[in-house]
N, C-alpha and C positions, 0 to 999 in steps of 0.2 A: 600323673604328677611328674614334676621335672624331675631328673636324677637328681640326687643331694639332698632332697624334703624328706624330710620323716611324715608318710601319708597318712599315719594314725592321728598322729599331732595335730592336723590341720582340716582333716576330712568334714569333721563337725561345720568346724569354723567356714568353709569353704562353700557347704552344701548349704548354710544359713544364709551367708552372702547373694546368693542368688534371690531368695525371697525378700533383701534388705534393696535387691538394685529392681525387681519389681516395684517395690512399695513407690520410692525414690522417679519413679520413671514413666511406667506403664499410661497412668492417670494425665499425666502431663501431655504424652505422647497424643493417647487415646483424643484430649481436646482438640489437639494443633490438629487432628487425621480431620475431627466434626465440624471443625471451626476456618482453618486458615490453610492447608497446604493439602496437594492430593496425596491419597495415601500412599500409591505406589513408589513416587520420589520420596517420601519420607523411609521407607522400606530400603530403596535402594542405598540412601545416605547411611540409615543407620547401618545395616549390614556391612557395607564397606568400612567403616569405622570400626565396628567390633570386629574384623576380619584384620584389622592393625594392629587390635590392640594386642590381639588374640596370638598373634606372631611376636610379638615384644614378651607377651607370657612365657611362649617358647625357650626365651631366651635366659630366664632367671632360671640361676640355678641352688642359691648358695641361702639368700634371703627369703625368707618368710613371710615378715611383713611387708615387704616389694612386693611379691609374688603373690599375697593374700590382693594388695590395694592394685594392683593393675586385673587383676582379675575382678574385681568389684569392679570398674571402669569398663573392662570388655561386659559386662553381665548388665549395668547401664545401659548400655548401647543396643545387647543385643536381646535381650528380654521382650522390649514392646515388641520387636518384629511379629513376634507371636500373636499377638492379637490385631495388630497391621494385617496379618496375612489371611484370617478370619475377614478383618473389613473388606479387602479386595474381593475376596470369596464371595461374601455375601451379598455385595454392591453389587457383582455383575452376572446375578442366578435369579433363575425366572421363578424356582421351585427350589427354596434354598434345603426345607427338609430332607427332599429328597436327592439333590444335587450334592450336597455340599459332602455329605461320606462321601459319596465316592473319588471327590478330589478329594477327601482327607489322606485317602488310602495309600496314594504315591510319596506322602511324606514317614507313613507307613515302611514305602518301600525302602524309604531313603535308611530308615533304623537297618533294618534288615541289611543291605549291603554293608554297609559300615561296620554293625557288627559282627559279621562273618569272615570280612575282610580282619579285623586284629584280632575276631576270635581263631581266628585258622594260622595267625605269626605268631610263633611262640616269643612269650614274654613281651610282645606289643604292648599291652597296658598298661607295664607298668615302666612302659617312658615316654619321651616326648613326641613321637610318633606323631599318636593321634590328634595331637595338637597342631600339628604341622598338617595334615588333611584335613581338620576341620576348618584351619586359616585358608586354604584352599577353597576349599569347597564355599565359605563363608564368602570370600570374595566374587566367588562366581555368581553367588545367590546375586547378591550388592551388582551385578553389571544387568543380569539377566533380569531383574525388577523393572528399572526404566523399561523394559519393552511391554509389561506389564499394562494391559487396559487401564483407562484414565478414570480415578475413581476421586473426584473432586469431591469436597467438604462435605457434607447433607444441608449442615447447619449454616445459616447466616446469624453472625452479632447483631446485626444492623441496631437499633439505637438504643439496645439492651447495654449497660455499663459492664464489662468486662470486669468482674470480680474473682475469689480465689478459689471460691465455689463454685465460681461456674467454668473457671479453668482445670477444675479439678472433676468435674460432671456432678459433684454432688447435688446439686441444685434438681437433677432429672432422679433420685434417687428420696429424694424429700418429697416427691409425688408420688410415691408408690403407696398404695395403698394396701391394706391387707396382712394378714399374718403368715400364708404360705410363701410367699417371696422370702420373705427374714427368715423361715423355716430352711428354706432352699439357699442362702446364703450360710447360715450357722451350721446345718450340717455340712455342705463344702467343706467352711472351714476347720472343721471338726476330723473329717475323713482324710485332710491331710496330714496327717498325723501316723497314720499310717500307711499311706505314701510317700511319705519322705524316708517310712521305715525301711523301707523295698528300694527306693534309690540310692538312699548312702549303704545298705547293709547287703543286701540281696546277692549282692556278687562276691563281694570278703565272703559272705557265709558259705557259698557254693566252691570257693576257693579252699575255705578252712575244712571244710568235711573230703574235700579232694573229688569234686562229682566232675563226671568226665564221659563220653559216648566214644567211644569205635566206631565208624563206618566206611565200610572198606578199605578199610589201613590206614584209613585218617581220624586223628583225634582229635575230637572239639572239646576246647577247652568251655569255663561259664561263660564268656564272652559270646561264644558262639550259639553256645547252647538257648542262652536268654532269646535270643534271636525268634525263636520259636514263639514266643508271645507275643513280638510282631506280625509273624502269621497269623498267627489267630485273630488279631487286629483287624489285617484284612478281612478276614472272612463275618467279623461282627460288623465292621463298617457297611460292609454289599449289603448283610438283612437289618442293620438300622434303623433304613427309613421306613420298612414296612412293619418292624414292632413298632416304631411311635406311632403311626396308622393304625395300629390295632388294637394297642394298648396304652399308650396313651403315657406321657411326658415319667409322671409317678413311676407308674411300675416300674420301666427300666431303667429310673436313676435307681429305684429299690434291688433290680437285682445286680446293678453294677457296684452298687455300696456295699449288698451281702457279699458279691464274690468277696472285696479285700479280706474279710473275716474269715472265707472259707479256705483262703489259699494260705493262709498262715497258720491254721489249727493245720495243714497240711504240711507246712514247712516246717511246724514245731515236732509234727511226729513222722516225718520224713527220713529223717537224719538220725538214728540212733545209734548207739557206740560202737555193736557190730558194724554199721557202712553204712551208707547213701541208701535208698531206696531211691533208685532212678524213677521208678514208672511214678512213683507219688510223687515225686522232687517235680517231674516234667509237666504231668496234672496239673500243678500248679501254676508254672511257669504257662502254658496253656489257657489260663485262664484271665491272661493279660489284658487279651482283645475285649473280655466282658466286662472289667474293672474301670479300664482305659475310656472306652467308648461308650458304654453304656451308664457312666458317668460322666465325663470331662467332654467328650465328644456332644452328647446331647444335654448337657448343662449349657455348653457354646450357643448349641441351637434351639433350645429355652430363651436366653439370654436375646435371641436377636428377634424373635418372636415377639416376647416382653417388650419390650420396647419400641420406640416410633425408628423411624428411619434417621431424624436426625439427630440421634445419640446414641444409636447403636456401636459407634467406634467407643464411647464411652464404656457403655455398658461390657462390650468385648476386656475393657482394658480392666473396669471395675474387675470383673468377675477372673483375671489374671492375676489382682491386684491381692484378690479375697484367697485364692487360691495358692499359687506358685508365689504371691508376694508372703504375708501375714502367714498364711497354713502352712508354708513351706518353712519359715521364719522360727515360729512354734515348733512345729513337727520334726526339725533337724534337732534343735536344740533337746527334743524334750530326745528322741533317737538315742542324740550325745549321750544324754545325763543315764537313760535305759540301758545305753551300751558301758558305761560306764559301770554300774552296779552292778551289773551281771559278769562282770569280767573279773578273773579268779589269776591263778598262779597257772592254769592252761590253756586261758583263753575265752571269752563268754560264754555264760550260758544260753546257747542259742534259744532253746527252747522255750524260756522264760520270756527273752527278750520276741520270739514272735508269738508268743501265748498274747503280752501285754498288748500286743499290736491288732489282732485278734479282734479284743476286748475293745480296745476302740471304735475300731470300724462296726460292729455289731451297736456302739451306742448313737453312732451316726445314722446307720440305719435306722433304730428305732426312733430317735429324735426326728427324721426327716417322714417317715412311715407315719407315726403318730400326726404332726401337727401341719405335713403340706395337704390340702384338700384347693387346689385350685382347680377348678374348673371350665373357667374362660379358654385357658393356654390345654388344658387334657390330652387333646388332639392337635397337636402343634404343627402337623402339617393341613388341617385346614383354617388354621390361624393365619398362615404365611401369607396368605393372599388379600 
């Protein structure tokens, strides 16, 4: 946050915003990618644009509500790229189940530098720093797109009347048939809930208990330490494509749903009054890469599977929309109001607040466990073809 903001004040408010400039955005996006402009120029326009705006953020120091609405505007702008950058992916892979982790893995990397990078300057995070390298970096993304493979429309209008349904994809999603898709879409939105727990709270909480590594004279602060969960990223991305070969679509959304459950009964009894328990704090943290990718990673590659070629930008954008839009939307908010209740005269009670978070993720699981039984998609990498 900028110096001057009170971060408690707005954290809520800030991390909702992001699932309100999804909602707002992604769908729109996702059409123009199916429909009318290639994707990669659209990538490269938007990223430069949220790389502006993203620099003007930098710049407010004093205002709140400045500094809340031009961040809504950079999040606009730079939200779809996310599921742009799935289209290009997918558009230009022979084998995308098994192709597409391992190019997931480099943006993987890209976590990792970054956070080791302000987790290794002391009190980097809590200024404008990182905003200034991420405007950076943002821009680079926005020049280095255009050279990006030309991945024109799928879809043609042709003498289809252009309606707000069918700009918005809905129209490919009123064909779907069947009860495991809506299965697969309500647990999503369910499990974000307790991923937005882990992205507004995860790091205050690792701050508040004071968890910290020594290694070789150098201290990593949470910053750096989280890092480690992009490792493990890595290393789930590499065997990805041979669990869904093996095991089929189900199972590894099912164990990437259970990890969220299992890493927060972990963070709940991690942290008790005597100190940090590092080895169980880390365990957790650890088990990012199974959460991450074995949900949202191969939800992506469900997602392109399901569907025809010329909606799949849709589809991408749908399932960002259901996700980091609406889930993210819910799941900050509901975060706020949990962090809220639990917070006393010394500060939350963590425990409560990751018990609750827990509890959720375990009903996603069993919600998605119980009522997806698709079997068309099972084996999603011999669907791909």
């Amino acid at each position: 946050m900028s110096k001057g903001l009170h971060f408690d004040a707005v954290i809520a408010t800030a991390y909702s915003l992001q699932g309100l400039a999804v909602i707002l955005s992604s769908l729109v996006v996702g059409a123009l990618a199916d429909r009318c402009f290639s994707a990669q120029k659209l990538l490269g326009v938007l990223a430069l644009a949220s790389a502006l705006f993203l620099y003007i953020l930098g710049q407010i120091t004093t205002s709140e509500p400045l500094f809340l609405f031009v961040l809504l505007v950079h999040l606009c702008l730079y939200t779809p790229t996310i599921p742009l950058t799935n289209t290009i992916a997918f558009g230009n892979m022979t084998d995308a189940p098994r192709q597409f982790a391992r190019v997931r893995l480099f943006g993987t990397l890209g976590w990792i530098v970054t956070g080791v990078v302000v987790g290794t300057r002391a009190g980097a995070a809590a200024t404008v720093w990182p905003i200034h390298v991420a405007t950076f970096l943002g821009a680079a993304l926005g020049l280095y797109a255009f050279s990006l493979p030309d991945t024109p429309p799928a879809a043609s209008v042709g003498a289809q009347r252009m309606s707000v349904s069918r700009l918005l994809g809905l129209d490919v999603l009123r064909e779907v048939k069947g009860r495991s898709f809506w299965a697969f879409a309500l647990a999503s939105l369910v499990i974000m809930t307790p991923i937005s727990f882990y992205f507004a709270y995860s790091n205050a909480f690792l701050d508040a208990i004071k968890a910290h590594v020594t290694l070789l004279g150098q201290s990593f602060e949470p910053a750096a330490i989280q890092t480690l969960g992009q490792v493990s990223e890595i290393l789930c991305l590499l065997i990805l494509p041979s669990l869904l070969l093996r095991f089929g679509i189900k199972a590894v959304i099912v164990m990437g749903m259970a990890a969220w459950g299992v890493r927060y009964l972990l963070f709940a009894f991690g942290a008790p009054e005597s100190g940090p328990i590092m080895s169980v704090l880390i365990i957790s943290i650890l088990l990012h890469g199974v959460c991450q990718d074995f949900f949202l990673v191969a939800g992506q590659i469900y997602m392109n599977v399901r569907f025809p070629a010329e909606a799949r930008a849709r589809a991408q954008s749908f399932f960002m929309v259901l996700t980091a839009g609406f889930g993210a939307l819910i799941g900050s908010n509901v975060a706020g109001v949990v962090f809220n209740m639990t917070a006393g005269a010394s500060g939350p009670n963590w425990m409560v607040l990751w018990l609750v978070s827990a509890a959720v993720g375990f009903c996603a699981l069993l919600l998605f466990g119980v009522l997806f039984n698709e079997r068309k998609h099972a084996r999603v990498a011999s669907a791909a073809h």
